[in-house]
C-alpha positions as CSV (number, residue, x, y, z in Angstrom):
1,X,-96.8,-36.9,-115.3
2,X,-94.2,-35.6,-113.1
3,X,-92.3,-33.8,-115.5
4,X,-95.5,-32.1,-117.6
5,X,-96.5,-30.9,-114.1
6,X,-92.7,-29.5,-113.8
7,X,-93.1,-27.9,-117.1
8,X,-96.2,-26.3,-115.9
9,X,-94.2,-25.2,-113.1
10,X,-92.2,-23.9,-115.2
11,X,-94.1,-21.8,-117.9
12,X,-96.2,-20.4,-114.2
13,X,-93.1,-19.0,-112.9
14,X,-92.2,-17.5,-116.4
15,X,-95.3,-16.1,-116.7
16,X,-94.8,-14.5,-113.3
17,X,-91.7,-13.1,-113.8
18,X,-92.8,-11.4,-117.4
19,X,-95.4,-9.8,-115.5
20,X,-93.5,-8.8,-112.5
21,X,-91.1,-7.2,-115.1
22,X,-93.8,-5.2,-117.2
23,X,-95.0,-4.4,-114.0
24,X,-91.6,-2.6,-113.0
25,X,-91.0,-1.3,-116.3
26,X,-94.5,0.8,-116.0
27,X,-94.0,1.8,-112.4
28,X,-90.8,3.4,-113.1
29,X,-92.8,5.3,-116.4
30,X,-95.3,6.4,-114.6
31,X,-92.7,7.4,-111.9
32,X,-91.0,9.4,-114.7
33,X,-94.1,10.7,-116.3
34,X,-95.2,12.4,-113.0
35,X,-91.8,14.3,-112.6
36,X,-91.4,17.1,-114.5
37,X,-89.8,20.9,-114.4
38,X,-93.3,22.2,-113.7
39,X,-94.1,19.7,-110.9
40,X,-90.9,20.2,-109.2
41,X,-91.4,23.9,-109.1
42,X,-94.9,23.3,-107.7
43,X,-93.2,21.7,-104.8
44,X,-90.8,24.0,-104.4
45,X,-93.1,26.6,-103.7
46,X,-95.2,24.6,-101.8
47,X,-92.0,23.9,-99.6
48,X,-91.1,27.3,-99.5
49,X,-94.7,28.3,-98.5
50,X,-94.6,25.8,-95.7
51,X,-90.9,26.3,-94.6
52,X,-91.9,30.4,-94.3
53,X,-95.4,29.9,-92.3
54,X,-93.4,27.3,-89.5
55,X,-90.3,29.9,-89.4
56,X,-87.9,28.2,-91.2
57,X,-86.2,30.7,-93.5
58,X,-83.7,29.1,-94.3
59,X,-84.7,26.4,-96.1
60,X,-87.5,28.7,-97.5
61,X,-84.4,30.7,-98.7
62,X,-83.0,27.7,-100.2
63,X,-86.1,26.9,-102.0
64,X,-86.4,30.2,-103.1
65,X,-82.7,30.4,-104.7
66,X,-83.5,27.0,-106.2
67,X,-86.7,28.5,-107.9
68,X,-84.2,31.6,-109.5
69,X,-81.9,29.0,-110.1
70,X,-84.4,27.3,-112.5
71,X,-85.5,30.6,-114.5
72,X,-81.5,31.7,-114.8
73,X,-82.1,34.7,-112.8
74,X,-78.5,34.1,-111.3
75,X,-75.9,34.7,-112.9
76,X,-72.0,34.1,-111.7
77,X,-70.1,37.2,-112.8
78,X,-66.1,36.6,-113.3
79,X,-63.9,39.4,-113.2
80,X,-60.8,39.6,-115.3
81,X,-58.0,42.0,-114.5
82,X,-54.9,42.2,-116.5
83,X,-51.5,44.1,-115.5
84,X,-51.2,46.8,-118.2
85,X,-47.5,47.0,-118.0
86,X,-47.5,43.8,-118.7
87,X,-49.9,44.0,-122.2
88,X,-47.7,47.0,-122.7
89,X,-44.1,45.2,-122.5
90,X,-46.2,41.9,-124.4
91,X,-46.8,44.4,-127.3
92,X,-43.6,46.3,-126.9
93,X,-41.9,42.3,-127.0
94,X,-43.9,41.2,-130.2
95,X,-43.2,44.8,-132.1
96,X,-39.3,44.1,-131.4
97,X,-39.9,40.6,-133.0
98,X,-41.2,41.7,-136.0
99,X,-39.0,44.6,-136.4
100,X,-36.4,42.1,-136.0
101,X,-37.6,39.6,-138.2
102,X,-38.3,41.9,-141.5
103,X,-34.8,43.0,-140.6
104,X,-33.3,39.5,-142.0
């Protein structure tokens, strides 16, 4: 007797933890489900709204650059500069080497 009520013990508490586990498993979907590009740029702007009307531009600014961040509207522009005198004396250098190897 003692050990079939153990055993019912037992199966209860699996039970419990199965459903505890499904019921983890589907909070964190529907967590998932409910974020998305266009609801985090829906609260962006309704951050940015909010941030502007109580004076705080800067973190309206923020929100802002993170909404052109989203669309690509940025774009970091690298310049390159190179030392013509030295693409001159590079070429001058590799035009010496090949006279030098049809030479032999």
């Amino acid at each position: 007797m003692i050990d079939s009520f153990f055993a019912l013990v037992a199966t209860i508490v699996s039970l419990v933890v199965a459903l505890l586990t499904i019921g983890m498993f589907s909070k964190k979907q529907e967590t998932m489900n409910t974020i998305n590009p266009e609801r985090v740029l829906e609260e962006l702007m309704r951050l940015r709204d909010e941030a502007a009307a109580e004076g705080q531009f800067t973190a309206a600014v923020r929100a802002t650059e993170l909404i052109g961040k989203h669309l690509s509207m940025f774009v970091d522009r690298v310049e390159h500069k190179t030392d013509i005198d030295f693409a001159t004396r590079l070429m001058s250098a590799r035009r010496r080497n090949h006279e030098e190897s049809s030479d032999t």
